[in-house]
MIVEXSE-429290 format. One record per residue: z, x, y of N, C-alpha, C, O, CB in turn; residue in one letter; residue number from 1. Coordinates in nm, 3 decimals. Glycine has a CB too. Layout:
! residues N
    n_pz    n_px    n_py   ca_pz   ca_px   ca_py    c_pz    c_px    c_py    o_pz    o_px    o_py   cb_pz   cb_px   cb_py residuo num
       Z       X       Y       Z       X       Y       Z       X       Y       Z       X       Y       Z       X       Y       A NUM
...
! end
This chain:
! residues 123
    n_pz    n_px    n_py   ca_pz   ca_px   ca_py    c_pz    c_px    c_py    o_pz    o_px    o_py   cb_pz   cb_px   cb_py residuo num
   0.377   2.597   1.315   0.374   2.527   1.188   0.299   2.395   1.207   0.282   2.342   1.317   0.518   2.504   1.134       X   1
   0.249   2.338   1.067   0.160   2.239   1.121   0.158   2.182   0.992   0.101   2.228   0.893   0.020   2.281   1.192       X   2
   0.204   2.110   0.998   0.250   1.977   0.860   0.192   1.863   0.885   0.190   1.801   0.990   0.419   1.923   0.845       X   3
   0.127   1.828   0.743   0.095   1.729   0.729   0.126   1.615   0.599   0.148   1.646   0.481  -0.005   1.761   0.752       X   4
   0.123   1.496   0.646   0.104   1.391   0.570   0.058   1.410   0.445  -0.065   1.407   0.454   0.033   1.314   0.625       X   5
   0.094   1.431   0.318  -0.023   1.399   0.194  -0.035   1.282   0.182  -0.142   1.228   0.209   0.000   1.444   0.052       X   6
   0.103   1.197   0.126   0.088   1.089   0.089   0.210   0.983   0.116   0.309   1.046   0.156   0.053   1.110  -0.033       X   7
   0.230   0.873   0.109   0.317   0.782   0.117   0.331   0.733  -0.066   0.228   0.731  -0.134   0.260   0.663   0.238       X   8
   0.467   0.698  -0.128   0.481   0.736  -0.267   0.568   0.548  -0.223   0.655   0.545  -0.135   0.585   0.933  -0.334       X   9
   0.531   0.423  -0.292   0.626   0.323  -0.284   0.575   0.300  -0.464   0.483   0.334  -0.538   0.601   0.180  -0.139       X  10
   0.671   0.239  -0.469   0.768   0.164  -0.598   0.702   0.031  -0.617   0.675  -0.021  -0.508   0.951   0.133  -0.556       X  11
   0.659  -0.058  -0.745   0.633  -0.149  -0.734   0.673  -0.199  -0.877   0.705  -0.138  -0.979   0.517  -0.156  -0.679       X  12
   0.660  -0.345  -0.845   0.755  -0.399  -1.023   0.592  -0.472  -1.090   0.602  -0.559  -1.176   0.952  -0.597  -0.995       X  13
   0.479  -0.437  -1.053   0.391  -0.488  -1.089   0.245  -0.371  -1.093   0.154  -0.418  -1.025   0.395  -0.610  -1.005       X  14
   0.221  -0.276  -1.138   0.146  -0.194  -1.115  -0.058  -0.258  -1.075  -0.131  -0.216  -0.985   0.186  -0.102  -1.249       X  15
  -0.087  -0.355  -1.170  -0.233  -0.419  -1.146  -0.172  -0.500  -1.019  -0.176  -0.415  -0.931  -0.312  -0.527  -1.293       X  16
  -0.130  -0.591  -0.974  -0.113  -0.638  -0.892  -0.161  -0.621  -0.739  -0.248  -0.663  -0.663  -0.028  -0.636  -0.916       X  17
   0.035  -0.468  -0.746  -0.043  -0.363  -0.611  -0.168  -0.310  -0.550  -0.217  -0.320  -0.437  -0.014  -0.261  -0.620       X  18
  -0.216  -0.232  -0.696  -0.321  -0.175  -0.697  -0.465  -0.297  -0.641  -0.555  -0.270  -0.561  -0.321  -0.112  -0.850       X  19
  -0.444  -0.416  -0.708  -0.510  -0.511  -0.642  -0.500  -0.504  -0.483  -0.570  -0.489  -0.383  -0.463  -0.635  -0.693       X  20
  -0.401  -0.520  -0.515  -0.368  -0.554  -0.313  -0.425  -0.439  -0.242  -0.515  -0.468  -0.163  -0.170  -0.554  -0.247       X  21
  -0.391  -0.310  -0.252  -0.439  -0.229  -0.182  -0.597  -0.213  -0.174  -0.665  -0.194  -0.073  -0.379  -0.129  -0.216       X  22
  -0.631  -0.222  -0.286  -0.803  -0.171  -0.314  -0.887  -0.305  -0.259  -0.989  -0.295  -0.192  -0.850  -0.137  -0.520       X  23
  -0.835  -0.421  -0.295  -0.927  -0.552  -0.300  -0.894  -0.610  -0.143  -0.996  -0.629  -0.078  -0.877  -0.678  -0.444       X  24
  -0.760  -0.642  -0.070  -0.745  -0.718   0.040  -0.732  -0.556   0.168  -0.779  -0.561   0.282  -0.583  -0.846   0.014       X  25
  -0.669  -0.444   0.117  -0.654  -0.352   0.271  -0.748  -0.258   0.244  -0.737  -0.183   0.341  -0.495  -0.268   0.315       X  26
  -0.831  -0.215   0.177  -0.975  -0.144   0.094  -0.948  -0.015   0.066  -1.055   0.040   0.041  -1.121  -0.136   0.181       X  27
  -0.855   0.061   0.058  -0.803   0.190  -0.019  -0.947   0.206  -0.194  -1.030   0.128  -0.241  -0.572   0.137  -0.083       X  28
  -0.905   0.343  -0.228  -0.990   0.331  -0.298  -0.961   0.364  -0.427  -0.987   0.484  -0.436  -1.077   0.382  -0.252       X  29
  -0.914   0.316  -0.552  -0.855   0.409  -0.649  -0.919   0.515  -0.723  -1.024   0.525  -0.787  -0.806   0.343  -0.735       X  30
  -0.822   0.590  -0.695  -0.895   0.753  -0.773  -0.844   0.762  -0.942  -0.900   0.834  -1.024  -0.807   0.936  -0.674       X  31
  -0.732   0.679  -0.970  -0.661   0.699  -1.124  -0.586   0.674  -1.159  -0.504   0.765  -1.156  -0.635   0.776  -1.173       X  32
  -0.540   0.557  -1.218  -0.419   0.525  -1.308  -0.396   0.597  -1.404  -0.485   0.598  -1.488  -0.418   0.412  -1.361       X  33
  -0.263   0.689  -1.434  -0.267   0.779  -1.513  -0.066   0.791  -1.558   0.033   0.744  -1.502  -0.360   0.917  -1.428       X  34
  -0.079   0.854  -1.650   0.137   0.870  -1.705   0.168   0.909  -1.511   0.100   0.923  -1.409   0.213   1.112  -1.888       X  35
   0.289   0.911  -1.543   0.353   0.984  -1.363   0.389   1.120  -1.444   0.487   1.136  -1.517   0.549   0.884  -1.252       X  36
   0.314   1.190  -1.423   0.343   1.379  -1.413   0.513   1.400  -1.393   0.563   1.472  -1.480   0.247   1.468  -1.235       X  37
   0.609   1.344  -1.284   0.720   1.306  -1.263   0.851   1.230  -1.342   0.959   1.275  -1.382   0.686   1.259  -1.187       X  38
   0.800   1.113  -1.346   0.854   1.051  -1.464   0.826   1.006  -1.579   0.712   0.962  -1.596   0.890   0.986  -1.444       X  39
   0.888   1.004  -1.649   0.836   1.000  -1.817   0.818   0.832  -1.836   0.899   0.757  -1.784   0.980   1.075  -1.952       X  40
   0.688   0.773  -1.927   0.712   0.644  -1.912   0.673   0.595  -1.838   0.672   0.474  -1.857   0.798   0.611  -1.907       X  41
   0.615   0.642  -1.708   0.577   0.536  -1.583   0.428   0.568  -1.595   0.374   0.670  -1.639   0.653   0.569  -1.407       X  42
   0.370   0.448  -1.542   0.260   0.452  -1.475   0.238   0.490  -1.338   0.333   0.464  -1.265   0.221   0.355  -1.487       X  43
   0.104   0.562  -1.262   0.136   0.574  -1.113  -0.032   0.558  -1.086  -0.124   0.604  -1.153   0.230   0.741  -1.053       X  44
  -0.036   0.508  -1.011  -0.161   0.483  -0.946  -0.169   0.548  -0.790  -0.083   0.538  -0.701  -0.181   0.322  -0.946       X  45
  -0.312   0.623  -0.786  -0.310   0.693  -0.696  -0.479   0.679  -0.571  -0.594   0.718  -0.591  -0.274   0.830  -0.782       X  46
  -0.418   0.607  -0.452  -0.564   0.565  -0.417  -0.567   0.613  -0.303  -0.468   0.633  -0.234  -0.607   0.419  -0.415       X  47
  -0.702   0.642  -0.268  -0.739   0.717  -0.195  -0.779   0.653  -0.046  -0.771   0.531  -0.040  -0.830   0.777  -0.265       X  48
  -0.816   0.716   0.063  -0.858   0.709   0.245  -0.975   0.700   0.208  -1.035   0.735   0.106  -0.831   0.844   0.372       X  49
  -1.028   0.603   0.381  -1.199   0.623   0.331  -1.268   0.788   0.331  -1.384   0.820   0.306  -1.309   0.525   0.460       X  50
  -1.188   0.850   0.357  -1.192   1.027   0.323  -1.190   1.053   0.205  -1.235   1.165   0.182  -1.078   1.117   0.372       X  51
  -1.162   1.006   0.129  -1.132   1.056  -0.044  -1.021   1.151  -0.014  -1.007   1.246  -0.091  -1.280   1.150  -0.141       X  52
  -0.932   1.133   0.099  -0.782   1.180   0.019  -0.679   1.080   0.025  -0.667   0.984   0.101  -0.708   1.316   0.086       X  53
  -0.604   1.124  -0.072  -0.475   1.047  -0.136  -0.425   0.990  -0.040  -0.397   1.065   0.054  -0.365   1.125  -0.204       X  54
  -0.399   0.867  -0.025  -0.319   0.808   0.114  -0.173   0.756   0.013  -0.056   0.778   0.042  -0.429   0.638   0.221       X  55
  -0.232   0.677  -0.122  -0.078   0.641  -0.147  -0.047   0.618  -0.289  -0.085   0.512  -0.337  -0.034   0.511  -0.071       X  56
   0.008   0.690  -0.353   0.123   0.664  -0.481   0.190   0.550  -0.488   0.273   0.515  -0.404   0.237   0.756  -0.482       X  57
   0.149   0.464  -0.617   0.226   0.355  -0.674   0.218   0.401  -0.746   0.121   0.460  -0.793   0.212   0.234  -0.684       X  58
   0.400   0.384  -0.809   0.480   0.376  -0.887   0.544   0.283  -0.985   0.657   0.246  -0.954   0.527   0.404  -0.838       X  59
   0.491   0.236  -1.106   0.541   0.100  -1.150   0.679   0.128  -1.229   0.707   0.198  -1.327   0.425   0.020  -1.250       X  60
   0.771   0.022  -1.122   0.922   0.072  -1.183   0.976  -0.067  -1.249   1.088  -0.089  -1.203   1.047   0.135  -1.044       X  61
   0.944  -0.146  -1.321   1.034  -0.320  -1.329   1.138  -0.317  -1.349   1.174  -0.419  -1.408   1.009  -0.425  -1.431       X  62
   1.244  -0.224  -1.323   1.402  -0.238  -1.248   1.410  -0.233  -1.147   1.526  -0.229  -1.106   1.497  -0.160  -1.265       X  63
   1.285  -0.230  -1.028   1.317  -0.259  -0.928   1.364  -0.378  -0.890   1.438  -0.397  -0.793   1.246  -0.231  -0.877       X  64
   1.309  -0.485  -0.989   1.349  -0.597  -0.967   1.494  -0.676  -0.934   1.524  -0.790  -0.899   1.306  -0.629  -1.048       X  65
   1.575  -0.535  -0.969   1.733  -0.504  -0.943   1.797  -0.505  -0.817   1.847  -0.396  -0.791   1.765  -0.380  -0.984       X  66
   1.811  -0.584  -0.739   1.877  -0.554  -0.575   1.897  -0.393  -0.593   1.834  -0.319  -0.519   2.061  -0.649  -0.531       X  67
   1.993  -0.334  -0.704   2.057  -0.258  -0.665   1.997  -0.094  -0.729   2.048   0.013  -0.761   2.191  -0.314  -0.697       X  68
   1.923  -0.125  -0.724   1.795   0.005  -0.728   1.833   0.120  -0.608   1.825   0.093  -0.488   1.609  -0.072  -0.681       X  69
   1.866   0.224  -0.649   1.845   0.317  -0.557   1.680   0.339  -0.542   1.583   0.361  -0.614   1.925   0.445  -0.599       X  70
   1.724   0.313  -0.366   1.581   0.366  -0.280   1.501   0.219  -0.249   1.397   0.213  -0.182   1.461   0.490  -0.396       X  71
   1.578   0.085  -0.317   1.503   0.040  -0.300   1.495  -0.021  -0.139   1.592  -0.066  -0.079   1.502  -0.021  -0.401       X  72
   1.368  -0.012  -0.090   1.369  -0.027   0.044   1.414   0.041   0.128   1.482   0.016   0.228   1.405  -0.107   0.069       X  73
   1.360   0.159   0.073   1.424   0.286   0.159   1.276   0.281   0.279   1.301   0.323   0.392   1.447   0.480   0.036       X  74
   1.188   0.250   0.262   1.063   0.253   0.390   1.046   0.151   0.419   1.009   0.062   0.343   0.924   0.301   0.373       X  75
   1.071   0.138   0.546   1.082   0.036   0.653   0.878  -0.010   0.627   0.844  -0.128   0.615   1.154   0.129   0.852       X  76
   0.806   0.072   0.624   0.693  -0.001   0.649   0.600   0.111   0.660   0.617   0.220   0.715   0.701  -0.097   0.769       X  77
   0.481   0.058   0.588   0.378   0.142   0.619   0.270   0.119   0.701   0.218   0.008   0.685   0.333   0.172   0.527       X  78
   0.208   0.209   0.804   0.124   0.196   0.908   0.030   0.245   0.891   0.049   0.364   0.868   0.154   0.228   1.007       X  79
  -0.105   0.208   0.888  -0.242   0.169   0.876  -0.337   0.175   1.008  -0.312   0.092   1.095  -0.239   0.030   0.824       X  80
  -0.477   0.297   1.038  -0.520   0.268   1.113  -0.679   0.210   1.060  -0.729   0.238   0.951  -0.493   0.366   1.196       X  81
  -0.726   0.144   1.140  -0.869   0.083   1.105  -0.980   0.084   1.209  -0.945   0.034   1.316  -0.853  -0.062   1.070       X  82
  -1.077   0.118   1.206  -1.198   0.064   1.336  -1.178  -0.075   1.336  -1.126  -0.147   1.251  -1.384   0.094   1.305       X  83
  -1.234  -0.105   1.457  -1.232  -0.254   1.491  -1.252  -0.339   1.416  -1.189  -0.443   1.396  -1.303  -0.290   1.567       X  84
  -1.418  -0.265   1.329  -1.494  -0.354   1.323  -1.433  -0.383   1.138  -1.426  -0.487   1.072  -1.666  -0.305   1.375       X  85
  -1.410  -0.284   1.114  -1.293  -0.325   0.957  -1.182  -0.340   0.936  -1.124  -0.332   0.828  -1.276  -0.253   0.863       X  86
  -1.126  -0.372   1.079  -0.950  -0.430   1.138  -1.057  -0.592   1.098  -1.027  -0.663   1.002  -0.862  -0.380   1.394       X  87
  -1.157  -0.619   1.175  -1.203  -0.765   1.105  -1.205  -0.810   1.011  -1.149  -0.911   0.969  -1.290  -0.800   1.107       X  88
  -1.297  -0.712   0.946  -1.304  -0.727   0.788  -1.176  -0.766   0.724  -1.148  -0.876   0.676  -1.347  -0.594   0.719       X  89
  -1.104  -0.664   0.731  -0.958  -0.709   0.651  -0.872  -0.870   0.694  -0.797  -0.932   0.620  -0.835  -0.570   0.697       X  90
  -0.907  -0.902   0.813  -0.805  -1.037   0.892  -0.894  -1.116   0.790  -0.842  -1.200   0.715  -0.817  -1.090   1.109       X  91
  -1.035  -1.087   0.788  -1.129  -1.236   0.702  -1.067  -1.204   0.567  -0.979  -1.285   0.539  -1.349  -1.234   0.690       X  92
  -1.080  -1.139   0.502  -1.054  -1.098   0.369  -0.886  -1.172   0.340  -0.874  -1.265   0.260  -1.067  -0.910   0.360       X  93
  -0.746  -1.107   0.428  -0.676  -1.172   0.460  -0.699  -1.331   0.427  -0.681  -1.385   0.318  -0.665  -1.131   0.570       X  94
  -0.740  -1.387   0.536  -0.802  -1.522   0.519  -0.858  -1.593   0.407  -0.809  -1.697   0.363  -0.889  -1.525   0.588       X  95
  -0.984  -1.522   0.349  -1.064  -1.537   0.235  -0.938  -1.585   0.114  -0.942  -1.687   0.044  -1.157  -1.380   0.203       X  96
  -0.856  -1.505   0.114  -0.757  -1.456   0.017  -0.616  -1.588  -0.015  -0.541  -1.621  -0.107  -0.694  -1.295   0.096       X  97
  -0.653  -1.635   0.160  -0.499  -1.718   0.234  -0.374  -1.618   0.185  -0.297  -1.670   0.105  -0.459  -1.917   0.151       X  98
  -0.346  -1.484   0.223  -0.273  -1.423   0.230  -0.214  -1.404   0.358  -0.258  -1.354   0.462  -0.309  -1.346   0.177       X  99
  -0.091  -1.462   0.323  -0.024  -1.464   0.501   0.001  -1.364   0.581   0.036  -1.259   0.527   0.105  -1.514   0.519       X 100
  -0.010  -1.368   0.734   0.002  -1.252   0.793   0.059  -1.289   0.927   0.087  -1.404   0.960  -0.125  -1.175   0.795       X 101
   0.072  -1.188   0.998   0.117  -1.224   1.110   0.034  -1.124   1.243   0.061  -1.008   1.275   0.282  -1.209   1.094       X 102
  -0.052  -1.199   1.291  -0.085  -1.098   1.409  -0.061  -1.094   1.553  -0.092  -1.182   1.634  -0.199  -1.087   1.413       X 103
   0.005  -0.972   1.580   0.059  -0.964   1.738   0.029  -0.870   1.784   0.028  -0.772   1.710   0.189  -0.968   1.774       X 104
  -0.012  -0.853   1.940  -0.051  -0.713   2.035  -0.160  -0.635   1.945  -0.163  -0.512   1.932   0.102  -0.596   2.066       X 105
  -0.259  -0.736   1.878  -0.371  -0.648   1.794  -0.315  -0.604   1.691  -0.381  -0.527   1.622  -0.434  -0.527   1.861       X 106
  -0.171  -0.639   1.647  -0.188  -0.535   1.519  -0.165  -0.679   1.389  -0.141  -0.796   1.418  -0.024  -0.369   1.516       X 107
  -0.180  -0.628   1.264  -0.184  -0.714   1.162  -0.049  -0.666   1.104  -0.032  -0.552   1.061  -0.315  -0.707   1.069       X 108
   0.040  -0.760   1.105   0.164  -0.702   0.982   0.120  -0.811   0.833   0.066  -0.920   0.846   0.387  -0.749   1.057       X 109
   0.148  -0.766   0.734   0.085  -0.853   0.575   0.199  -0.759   0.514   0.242  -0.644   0.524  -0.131  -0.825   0.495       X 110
   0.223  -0.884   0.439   0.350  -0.812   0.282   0.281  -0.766   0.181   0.199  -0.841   0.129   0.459  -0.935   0.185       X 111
   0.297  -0.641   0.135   0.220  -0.645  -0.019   0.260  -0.687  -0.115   0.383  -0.682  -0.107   0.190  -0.545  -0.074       X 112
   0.230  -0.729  -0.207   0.275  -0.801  -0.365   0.467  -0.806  -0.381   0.528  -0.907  -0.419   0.195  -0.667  -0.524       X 113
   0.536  -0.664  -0.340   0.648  -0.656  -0.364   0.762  -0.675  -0.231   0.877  -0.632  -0.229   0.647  -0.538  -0.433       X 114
   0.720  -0.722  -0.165   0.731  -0.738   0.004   0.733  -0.598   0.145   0.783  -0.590   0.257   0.888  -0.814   0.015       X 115
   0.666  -0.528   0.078   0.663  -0.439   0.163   0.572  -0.445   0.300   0.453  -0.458   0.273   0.638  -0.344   0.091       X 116
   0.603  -0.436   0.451   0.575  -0.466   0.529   0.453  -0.390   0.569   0.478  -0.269   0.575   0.665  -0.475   0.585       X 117
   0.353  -0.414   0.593   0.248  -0.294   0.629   0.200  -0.355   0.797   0.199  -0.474   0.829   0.083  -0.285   0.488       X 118
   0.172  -0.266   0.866   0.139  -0.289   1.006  -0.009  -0.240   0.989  -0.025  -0.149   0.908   0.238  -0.206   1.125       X 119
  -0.095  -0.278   1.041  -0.265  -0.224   1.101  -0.316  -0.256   1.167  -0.357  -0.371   1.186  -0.365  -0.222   1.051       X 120
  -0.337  -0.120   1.248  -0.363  -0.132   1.408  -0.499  -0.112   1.381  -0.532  -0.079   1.267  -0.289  -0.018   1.525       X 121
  -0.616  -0.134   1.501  -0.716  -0.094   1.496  -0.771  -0.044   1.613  -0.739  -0.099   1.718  -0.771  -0.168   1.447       X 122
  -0.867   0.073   1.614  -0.884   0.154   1.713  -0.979   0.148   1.806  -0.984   0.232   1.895  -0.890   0.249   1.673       X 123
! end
């Protein structure tokens, strides 16, 4: 058997925001803001690998804003690989941005908009 990854699916209380963050500061690519097929009412934004496949589902929920949200913070963190030379790109951009980060043993950890922890290593 041989399973794979489609996608990583996180929650956000700000849908333009995220979608900023991902596409503009970590360079994902958006394929479509569109209803959520899933839930009724939501928006979901869906952006793509420098492959053109789906790496990740946002979800705009503004009750997350609720401590007591089921799920909320159910993923510890999402992990990110990059070539070197656009592990750079992103630290300047980072920078460009003054979006705080923290870098250790080569890797970049950065919060996205809703504090979710993202790690990116580069290869």
């Amino acid at each position: 058997m041989s399973v794979e990854l489609d996608h990583a699916s996180i929650m956000t209380t700000d849908l333009e925001e995220a979608v900023a963050f991902y596409t503009d500061i970590l360079g994902l690519a958006l394929r479509v803001i569109e209803d959520d097929p899933v839930r009724d009412g939501r928006q979901r934004a869906m952006l793509t690998d420098r492959h053109g496949r789906d790496a990740l589902e946002i979800i705009e929920m503004s009750e997350m804003e609720h401590p007591s949200v089921p799920g909320r913070g159910a993923i510890h963190h999402l992990g990110f690989r990059l070539p070197t030379n656009e592990w750079q790109a992103l630290r300047a951009r980072l920078d460009d941005a003054s979006h705080p980060y923290q870098e250790t043993d080569d890797r970049l950890f950065v919060r996205d908009a809703d504090g979710l922890v993202l790690e990116i290593e580069h290869a």
